[in-house]
C-alpha positions in Angstrom: 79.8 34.1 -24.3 76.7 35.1 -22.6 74.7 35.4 -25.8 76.2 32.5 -27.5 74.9 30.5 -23.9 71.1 32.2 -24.2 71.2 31.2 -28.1 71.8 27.3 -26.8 69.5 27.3 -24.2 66.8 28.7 -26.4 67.5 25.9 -29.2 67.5 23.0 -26.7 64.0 24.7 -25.1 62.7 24.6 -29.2 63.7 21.2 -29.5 62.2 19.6 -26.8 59.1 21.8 -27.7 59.5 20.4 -31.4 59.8 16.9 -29.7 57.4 16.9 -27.6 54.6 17.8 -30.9 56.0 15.5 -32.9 55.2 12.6 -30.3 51.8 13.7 -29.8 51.5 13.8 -33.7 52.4 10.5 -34.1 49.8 9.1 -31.1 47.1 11.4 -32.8 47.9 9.9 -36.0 47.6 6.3 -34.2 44.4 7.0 -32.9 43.1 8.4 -35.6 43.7 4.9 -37.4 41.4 3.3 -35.0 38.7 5.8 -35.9 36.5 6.6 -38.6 34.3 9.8 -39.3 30.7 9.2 -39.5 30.4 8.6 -43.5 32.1 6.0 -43.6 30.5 4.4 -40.0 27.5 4.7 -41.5 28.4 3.0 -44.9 30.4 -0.1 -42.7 27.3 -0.5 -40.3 24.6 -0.5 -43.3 22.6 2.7 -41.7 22.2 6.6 -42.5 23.1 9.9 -41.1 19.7 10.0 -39.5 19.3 6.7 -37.5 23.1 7.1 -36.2 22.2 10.7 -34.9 18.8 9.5 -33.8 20.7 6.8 -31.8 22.9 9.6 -30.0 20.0 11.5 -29.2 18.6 8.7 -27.4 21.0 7.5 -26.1 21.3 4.4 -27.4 24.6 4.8 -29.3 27.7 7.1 -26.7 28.2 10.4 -28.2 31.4 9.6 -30.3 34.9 11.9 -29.6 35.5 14.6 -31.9 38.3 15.9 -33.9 40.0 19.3 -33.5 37.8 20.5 -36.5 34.4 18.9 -35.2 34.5 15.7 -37.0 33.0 12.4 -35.0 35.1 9.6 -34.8 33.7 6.5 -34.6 36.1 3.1 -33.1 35.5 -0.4 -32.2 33.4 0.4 -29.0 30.6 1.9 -31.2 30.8 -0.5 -34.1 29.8 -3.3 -31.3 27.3 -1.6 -30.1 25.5 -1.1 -33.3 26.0 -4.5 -34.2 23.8 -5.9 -30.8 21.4 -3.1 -32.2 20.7 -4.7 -35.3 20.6 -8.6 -34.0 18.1 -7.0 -31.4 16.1 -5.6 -34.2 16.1 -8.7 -36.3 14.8 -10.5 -33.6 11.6 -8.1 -33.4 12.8 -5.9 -30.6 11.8 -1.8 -30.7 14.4 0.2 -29.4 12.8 1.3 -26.4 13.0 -2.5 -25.4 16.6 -2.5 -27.0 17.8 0.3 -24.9 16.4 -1.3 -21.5 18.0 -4.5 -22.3 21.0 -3.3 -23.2 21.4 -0.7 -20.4 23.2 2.3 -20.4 25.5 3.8 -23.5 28.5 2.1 -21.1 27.2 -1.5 -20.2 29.9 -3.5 -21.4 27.2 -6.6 -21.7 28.2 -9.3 -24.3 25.9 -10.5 -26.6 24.8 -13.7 -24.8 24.2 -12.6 -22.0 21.6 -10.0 -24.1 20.1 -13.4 -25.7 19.7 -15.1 -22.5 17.7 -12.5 -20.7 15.7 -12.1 -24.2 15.4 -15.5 -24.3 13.6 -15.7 -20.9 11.6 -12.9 -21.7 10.2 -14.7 -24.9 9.8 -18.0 -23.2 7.0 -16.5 -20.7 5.7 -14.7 -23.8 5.1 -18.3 -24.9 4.1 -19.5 -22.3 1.1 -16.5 -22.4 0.5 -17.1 -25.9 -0.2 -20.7 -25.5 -2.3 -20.0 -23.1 -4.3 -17.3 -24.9 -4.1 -20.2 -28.5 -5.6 -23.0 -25.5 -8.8 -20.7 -24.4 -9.8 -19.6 -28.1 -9.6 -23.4 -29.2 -11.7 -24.1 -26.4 -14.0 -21.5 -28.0 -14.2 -22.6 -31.6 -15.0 -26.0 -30.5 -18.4 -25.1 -28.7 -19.2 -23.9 -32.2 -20.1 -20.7 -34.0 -19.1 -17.6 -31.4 -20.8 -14.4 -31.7 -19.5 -11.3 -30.5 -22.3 -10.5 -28.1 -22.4 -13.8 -26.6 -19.9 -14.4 -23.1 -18.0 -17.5 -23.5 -14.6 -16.5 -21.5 -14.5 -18.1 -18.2 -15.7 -16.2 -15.1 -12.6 -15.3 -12.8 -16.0 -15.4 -10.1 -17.2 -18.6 -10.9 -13.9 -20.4 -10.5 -13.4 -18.9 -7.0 -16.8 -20.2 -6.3 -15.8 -23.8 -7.8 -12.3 -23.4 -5.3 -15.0 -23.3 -2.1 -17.1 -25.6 -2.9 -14.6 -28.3 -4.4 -14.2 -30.2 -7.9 -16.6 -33.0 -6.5 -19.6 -30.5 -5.7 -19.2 -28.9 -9.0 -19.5 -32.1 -11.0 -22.5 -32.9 -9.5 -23.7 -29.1 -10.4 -22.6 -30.0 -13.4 -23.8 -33.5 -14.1 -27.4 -32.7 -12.6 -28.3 -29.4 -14.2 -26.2 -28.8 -16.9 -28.3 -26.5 -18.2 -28.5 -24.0 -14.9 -24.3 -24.4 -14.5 -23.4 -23.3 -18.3 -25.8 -19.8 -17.7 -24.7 -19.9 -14.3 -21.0 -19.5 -16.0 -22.7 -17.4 -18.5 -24.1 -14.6 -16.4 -20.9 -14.8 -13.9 -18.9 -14.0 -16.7 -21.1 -10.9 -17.8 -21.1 -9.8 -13.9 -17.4 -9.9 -14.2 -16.6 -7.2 -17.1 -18.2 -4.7 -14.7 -17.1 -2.9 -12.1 -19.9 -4.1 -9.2 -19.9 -2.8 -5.8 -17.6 -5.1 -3.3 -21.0 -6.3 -1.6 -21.9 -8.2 -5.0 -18.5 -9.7 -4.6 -18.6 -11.0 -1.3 -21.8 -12.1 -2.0 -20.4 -14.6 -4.5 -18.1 -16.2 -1.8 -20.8 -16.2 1.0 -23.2 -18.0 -1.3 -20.3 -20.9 -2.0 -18.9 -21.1 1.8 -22.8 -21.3 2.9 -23.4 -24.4 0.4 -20.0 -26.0 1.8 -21.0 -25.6 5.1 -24.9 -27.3 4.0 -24.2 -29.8 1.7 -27.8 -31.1 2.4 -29.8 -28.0 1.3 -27.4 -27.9 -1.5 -28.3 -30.7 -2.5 -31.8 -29.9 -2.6 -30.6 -26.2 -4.4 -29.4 -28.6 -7.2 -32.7 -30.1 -7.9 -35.0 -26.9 -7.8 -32.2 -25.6 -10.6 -33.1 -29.0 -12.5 -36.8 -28.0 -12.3 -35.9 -24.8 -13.4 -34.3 -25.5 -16.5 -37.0 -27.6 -17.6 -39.2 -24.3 -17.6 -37.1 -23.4 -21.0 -39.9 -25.6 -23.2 -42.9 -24.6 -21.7 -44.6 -21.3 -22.4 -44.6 -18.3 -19.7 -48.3 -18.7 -19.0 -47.9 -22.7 -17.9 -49.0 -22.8 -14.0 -46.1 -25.0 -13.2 -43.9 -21.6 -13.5 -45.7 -19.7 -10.2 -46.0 -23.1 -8.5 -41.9 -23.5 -8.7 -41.3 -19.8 -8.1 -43.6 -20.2 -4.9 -41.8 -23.6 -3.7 -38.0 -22.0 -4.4 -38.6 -19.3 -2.5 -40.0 -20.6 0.6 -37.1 -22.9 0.4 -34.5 -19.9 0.3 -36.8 -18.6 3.2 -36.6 -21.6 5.1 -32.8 -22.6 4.9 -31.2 -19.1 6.7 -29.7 -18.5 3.4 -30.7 -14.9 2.9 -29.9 -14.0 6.0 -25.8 -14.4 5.3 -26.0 -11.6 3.1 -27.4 -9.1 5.6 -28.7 -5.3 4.4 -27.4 -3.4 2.3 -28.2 0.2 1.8 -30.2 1.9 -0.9 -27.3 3.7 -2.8 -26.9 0.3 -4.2 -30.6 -0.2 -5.6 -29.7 1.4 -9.1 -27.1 -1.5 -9.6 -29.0 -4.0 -8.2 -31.8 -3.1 -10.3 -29.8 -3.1 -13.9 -27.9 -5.8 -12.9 -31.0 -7.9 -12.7 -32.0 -6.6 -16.0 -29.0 -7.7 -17.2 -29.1 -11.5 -15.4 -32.9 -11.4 -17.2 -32.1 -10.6 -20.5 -30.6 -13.4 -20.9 -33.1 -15.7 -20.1 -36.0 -17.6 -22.1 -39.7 -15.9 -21.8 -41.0 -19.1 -19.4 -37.5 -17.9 -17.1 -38.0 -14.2 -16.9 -41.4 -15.1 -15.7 -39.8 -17.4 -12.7 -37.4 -14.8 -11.8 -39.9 -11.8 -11.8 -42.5 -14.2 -9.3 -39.8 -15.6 -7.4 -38.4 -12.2 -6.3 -42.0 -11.2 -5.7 -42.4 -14.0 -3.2 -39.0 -14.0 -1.5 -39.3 -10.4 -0.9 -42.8 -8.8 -0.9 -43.1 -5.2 0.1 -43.4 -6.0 3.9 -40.0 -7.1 3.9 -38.8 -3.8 3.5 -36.7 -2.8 6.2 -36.9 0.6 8.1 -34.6 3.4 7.3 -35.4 2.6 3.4 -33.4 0.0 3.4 -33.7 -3.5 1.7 -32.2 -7.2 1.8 -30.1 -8.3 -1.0 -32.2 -10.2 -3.5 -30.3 -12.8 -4.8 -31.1 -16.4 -6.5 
């Protein structure tokens, strides 16, 4: 009796054992219809073996589950992801941009809310682009451009023109016209350098100074007018010294120089090339103002002791 007892309990242990296999046979086999090896995830999704590992290396695609024997298996979860992939790429997106705006391999982010936040993103674009479209129009209609000429607008000169005020500028504008589009000119090639801060602050003291003496601006404005009539006459005309002489006792006169203070000689060098540079620019009868004007507003005995020297500035 006592074998025939250890022979039933042994069967009943094999069939539950037998049971138990069977069940998780049949759930294997039903996940296994929800899944699909590689091959044929690549063929359904319209890719190759390379860009589906790629995306697993990167993390843009979640490593899939494995079979027993190695195989991936591939279900809905991955099939949606690499159908935002390709709508993100047919919209002109990189992956690196596709992975940020997607997130991790487990942001469960539907597909609108993707194209809203892409959306947004392209609308600034736009917005940048017009912008960009707006300034080269503006270029093309003052005529033929060449590459060594500055006609972008000076980030300096349109702080100056916030100081001094649209009706102040008009009248710059409106009475030497000449003076205020190389005055824009030169600012610009000032700005694609890296100039000590003293040439920037100089920029704002020379605006808040004409704010605060509208008078003497005023004035300023006509002795630019004379000066851009000095364009048709030759550099040897006498009117040229006369002018430079007048101008700078004016700038002598008004306090003017005396905002900007000393500054040490560490910053001759730039000084010095960036008056070449201001000169270069000019017409023969101008560089011949500039170079007596500077000798008048600062002859040698205004050097200052300790080697140093005022700003020059016109």
């Amino acid at each position: 009796m006592l074998r025939v007892s250890l022979i039933y309990a042994l069967k009943n242990k094999i069939d539950s054992a037998l049971g138990a296999w069977f069940i998780l046979y049949l759930k294997g086999g039903m996940a296994m219809e929800n899944r699909i090896k590689i091959g044929d995830f690549v063929k359904l999704t319209g890719s190759t073996l390379k860009t589906v590992r790629y995306y697993h290396k990167i993390g843009l695609l979640p490593k899939p589950e494995r079979t027993a024997s190695g195989y991936r298996l591939y279900g809905p979860g991955e099939l949606n992801r690499m159908r935002l992939i390709k709508h993100l790429k047919s919209l002109g997106l990189d992956l690196k941009r596709i992975k940020e705006i997607l997130g991790g391999v487990n942001n469960n982010a539907t597909l609108q809310e993707v194209l809203q936040l892409l959306r947004s993103e392209l609308t600034l674009d736009k917005k940048n682009i017009e912008e960009r479209i707006e300034k080269i129009d503006k270029m093309l209609n003052q005529g033929t451009v060449h590459l060594d000429q500055d006609s972008f607008e000076s980030p300096t000169f349109q702080k100056m023109a916030a100081i001094l005020g649209a009706d102040q500028i008009d009248k710059y504008a409106q009475t030497c016209p000449e003076i205020y589009n190389q005055h824009q000119k030169l600012y610009g090639i000032l700005d694609d350098f890296q100039w000590s801060e003293h040439y920037q602050n100089s920029f704002r003291i020379l605006a808040e100074f004409w704010k605060k003496h509208p008078e003497q601006y005023e004035i300023a404005l006509d002795y630019a007018a004379r000066c851009a009539r000095l364009a048709s006459l030759s550099e040897d005309d006498p009117e040229i010294e006369q002018l430079a002489r007048e101008t700078a006792e004016f700038y002598k006169s008004i306090g003017l120089l005396d905002e900007f203070g000393e500054f040490d000689t560490q910053y001759a060098p730039l000084n010095s090339l960036r008056n070449k540079m201001i000169v270069d620019n000019l017409t023969p009868a101008r560089k011949k103002f500039e170079q007596l004007y500077q000798q008048y507003l600062y002859p040698e005995s205004d050097k200052q002791p300790g080697g140093k020297t005022r700003t020059k500035f016109k």
